[in-house]
DRENLO-275824 format. One record per residue (C-alpha): residue in three letters; z, y, x. Coordinates in steps of 0.1 Angstrom, whole numbers, plus 5000, padded with zeros to 4 digits. Layout:
! DRENLO-275824
ALAZYX/...
! end
This chain:
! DRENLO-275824
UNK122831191682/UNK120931541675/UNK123031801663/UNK122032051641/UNK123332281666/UNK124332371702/UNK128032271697/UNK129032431728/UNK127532771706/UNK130632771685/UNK133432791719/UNK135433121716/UNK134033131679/UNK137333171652/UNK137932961619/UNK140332951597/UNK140233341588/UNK140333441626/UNK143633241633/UNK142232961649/UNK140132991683/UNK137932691694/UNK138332721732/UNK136232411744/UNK134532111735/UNK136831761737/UNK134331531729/UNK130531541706/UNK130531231689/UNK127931011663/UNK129731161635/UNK130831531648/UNK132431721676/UNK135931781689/UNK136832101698/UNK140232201715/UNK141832461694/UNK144732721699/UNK146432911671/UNK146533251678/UNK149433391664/UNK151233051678/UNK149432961704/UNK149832591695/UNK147132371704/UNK144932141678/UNK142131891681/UNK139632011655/UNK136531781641/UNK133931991632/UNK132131771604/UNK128331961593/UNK128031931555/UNK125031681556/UNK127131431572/UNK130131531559/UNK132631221550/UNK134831311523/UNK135630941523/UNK137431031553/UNK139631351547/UNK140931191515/UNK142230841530/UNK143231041561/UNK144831261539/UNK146430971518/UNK148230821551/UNK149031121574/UNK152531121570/UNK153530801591/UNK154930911624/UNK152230641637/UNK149130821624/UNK147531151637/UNK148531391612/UNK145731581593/UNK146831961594/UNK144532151570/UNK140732121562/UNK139032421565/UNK135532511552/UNK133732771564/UNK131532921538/UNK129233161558/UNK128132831579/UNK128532571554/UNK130832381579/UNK134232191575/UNK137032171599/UNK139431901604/UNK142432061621/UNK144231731635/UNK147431701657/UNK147131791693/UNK147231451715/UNK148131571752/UNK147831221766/UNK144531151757/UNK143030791745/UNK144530471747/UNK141530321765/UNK141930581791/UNK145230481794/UNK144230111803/UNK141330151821/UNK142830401846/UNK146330191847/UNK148230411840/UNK151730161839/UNK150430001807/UNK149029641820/UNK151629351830/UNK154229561820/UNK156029391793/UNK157929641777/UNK155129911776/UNK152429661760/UNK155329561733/UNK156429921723/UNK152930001719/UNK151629761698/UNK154729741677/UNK153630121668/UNK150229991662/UNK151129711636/UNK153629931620/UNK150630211618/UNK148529941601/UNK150429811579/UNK152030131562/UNK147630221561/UNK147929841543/UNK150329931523/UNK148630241513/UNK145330021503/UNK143530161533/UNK142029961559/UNK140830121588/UNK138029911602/UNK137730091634/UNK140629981654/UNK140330021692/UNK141530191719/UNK139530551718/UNK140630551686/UNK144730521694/UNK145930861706/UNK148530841734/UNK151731091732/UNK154831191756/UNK157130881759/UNK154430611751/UNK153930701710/UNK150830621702/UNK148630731667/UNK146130581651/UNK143030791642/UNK139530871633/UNK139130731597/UNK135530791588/UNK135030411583/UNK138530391566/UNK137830171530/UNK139830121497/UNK138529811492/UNK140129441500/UNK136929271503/UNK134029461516/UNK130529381517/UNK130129621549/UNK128929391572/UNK129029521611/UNK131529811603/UNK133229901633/UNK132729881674/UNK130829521685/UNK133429431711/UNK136629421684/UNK135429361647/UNK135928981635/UNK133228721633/UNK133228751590/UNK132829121597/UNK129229031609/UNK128028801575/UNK129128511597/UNK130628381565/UNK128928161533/UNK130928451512/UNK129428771499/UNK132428981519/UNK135129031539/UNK138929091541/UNK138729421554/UNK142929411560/UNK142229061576/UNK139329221598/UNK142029471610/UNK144329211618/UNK141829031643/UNK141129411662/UNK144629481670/UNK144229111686/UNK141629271710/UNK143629541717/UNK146629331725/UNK144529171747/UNK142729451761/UNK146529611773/UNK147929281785/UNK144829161805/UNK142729461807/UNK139829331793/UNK138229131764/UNK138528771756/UNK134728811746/UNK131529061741/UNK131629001707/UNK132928741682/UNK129428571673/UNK127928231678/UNK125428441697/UNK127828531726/UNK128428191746/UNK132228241755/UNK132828251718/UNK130927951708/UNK133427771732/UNK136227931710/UNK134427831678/UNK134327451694/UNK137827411703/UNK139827721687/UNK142827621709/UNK145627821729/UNK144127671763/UNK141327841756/UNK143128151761/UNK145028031791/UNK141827941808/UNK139628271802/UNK142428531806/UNK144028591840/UNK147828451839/UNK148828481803/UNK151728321792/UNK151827991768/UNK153528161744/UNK151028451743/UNK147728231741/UNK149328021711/UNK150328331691/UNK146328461700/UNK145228101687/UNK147228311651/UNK145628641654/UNK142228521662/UNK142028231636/UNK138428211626/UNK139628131588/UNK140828471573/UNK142928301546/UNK145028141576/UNK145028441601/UNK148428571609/UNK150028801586/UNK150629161602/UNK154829111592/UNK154628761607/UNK152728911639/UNK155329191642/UNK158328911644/UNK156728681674/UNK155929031688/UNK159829111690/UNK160528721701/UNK157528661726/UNK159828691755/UNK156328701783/UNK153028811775/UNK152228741815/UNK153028391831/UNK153028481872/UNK153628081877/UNK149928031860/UNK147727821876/UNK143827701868/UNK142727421861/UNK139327391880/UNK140427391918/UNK137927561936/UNK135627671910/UNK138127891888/UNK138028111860/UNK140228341883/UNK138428681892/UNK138728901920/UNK140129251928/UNK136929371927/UNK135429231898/UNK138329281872/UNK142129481873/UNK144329391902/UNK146729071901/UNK149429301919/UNK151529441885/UNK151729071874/UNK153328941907/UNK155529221912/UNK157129211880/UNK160729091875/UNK161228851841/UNK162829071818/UNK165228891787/UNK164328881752/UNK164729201734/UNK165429211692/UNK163929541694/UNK161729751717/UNK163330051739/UNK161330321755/UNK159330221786/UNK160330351820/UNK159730341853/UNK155930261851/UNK154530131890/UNK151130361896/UNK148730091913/UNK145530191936/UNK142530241913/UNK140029961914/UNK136630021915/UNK135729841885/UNK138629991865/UNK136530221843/UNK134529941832/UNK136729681826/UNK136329721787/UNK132929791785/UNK131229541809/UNK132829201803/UNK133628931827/UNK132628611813/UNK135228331822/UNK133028081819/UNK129627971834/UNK127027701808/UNK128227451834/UNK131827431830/UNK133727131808/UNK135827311781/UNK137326941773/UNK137726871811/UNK139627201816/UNK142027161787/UNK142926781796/UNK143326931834/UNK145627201822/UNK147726961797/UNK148126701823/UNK149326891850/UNK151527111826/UNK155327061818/UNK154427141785/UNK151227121764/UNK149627411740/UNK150527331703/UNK151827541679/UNK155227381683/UNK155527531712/UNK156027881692/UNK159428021694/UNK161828001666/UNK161728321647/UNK164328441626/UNK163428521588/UNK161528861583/UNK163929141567/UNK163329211533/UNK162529601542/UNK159229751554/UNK157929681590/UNK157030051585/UNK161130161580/UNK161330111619/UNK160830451624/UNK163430551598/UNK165830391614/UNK165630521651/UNK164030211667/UNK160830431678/UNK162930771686/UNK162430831720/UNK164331131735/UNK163031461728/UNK160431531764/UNK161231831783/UNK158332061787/UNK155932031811/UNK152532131814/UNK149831891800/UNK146231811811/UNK143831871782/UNK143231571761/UNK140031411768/UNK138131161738/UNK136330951750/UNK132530841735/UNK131830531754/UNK131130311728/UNK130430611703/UNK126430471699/UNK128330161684/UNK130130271662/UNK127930141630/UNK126629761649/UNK124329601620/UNK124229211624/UNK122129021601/UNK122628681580/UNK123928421605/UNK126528181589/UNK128727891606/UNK127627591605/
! end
């Protein structure tokens, strides 16, 4: 990306009338730059997205704009243009705690524990569905996009390919290794449910903070782990490719990643076996192939250690604030354990033969009965959680924080164009 400018120029430089000082450069970006920025006569600290006017997204501010008041969304501050310079200014909320795929990838007490991964993405669905319930879709849900707070809060953010529309003819909108298979005109229809497409990214994620990676590199006929799924879209799948996931957990992924839309879970539904799912990890888990495995090592993906040192923990109603996260060694693969995939399965393996293995040597075999019973979803809003203190955590004493980082990694794919392929 070729700025029009030196964006490290513009550190030390004021806006906003000389009451706000840019004091260094977060993050430069496909679509703008993210400065750290202190109010002078406050000195409180804001992340602010300087946006040139030729690719300026107006798009953007209003729909940010429109759902900035949830608790789980980074709140849009002001806008500020600068007329001398032609330039706007997106003064956002400060995150201290940096991305959520930092958070993963540098295991920081996130993957195998249960309460953690559950409080989290409960904020997540909530976030998305009050954006739903706004008529926004966001279309670019992943983890450098979830902002991480004191206490585990997380917030959505970055709306530049936020949409109005329910069905969108946008084909390839969003990051390659989390937008749904109709997202990339793998369909015989002339769009996509964008609110459906959001629905199958917060699946990735899920799976990204339980397992600390992704079930595939992208969910196209073109990828060979996902042709497997597209052949036999069933929870054994799951339980096979991902390291020691619980039943329960790879039947309620056979709902999120449904490759009809129309049947896809619903994000109230999702919330409910959320609450109920009493393991997302299964330390008893065994594979089904003996000496050739699906099971990776140390070196090659996160470390086994958080699942086996776990205690079970009891079924909750309602998530409480994580504590007492276990700090494990840093891996050497750790900081590419979302971006460079580790294929479960070789062109040689028997997707029939593992799934008959696993079923015959299992108490119980994957089907959707095996679900647990949920109780009936409350008539008010999965987004009046945070009215009603479920996601208050106790107020964080101060303490000094290490500047927020954003991470680009996957900023080059950001727009991932994918042309005319259809299921057969």
């Amino acid at each position: 990306m070729t700025h029009p400018l030196d964006p490290y120029n513009l550190v030390n430089t004021f806006i906003d009338k000389k009451s706000i000082q840019l004091v260094s450069v977060l993050g430069i970006g496909a679509y703008g730059v993210v400065y750290l920025g202190v109010h002078v006569p406050s000195s409180r600290r804001y992340a602010i997205k300087l946006i040139t006017r030729h690719t300026s997204n107006d798009n953007e501010i209003q729909l940010h704009c429109r759902v900035s008041g949830h608790s789980g969304i980074l709140k849009l501050e002001k806008v500020v243009h600068e007329e001398r310079d032609n330039r706007i200014y997106l003064v956002l909320e400060y995150a201290p705690g940096g991305d959520l795929f930092t958070a993963i990838t540098r295991q920081q007490g996130i993957m195998g524990n249960e309460e953690a991964i559950r409080y989290i993405f409960l904020q997540l669905v909530d976030a998305v569905q009050y954006c739903h319930e706004q008529g926004v879709s966001h279309r670019d849900l992943k983890p450098e996009n979830i902002l991480v707070f004191p206490q585990w809060r997380v917030k959505l953010a970055d709306f530049g390919l936020a949409t109005t529309q329910l069905v969108s003819a946008g084909f390839g909108c969003g990051s390659t290794f989390y937008f749904s298979p109709e997202c990339q005109g793998h369909t015989i229809n002339k769009g996509y449910s964008t609110r459906q497409n959001d629905v199958w990214s917060l699946g990735v994620i899920l799976v990204n903070m339980a397992t600390g990676r992704n079930p595939w590199r992208q969910a196209s006929f073109i990828d060979p782990t996902f042709q497997r799924y597209m052949k036999r879209p069933k929870p054994s799948f799951f339980m096979t490719t991902l390291p020691r996931i619980s039943e329960d957990f790879a039947v309620l992924l056979s709902r999120i990643f449904c490759l009809d839309p129309s049947r896809r879970i619903s994000l109230p539904e999702l919330r409910i076996r959320i609450k109920n799912l009493l393991f997302f990890k299964d330390s008893r888990a065994t594979f089904p192939f003996g000496g050739k495995t699906n099971q990776v090592s140390q070196s090659q993906s996160l470390s086994f250690a958080v699942y086996a040192n776990s205690k079970p923990r009891h079924k909750k109603s309602a998530p409480s604030i994580p504590s007492g996260f276990k700090s494990l060694p840093l891996s050497r693969s750790l900081v590419h354990s979302l971006c460079d995939y580790v294929d479960g399965w070789s062109d040689h393996d028997d997707y029939d033969l593992a799934t008959k293995a696993y079923n015959d040597g299992h108490p119980r075999p994957l089907t959707e009965a095996s679900l647990l019973q949920s109780p009936p979803p409350s008539s008010s809003s999965a987004c009046s959680s945070t009215s009603s203190g479920e996601y208050n955590p106790p107020t964080p004493q101060a303490s000094p924080m290490d500047p927020y980082k954003i991470d680009m990694v996957a900023a080059s794919q950001n727009i991932f164009t994918y042309h005319h392929h259809v299921f057969n």
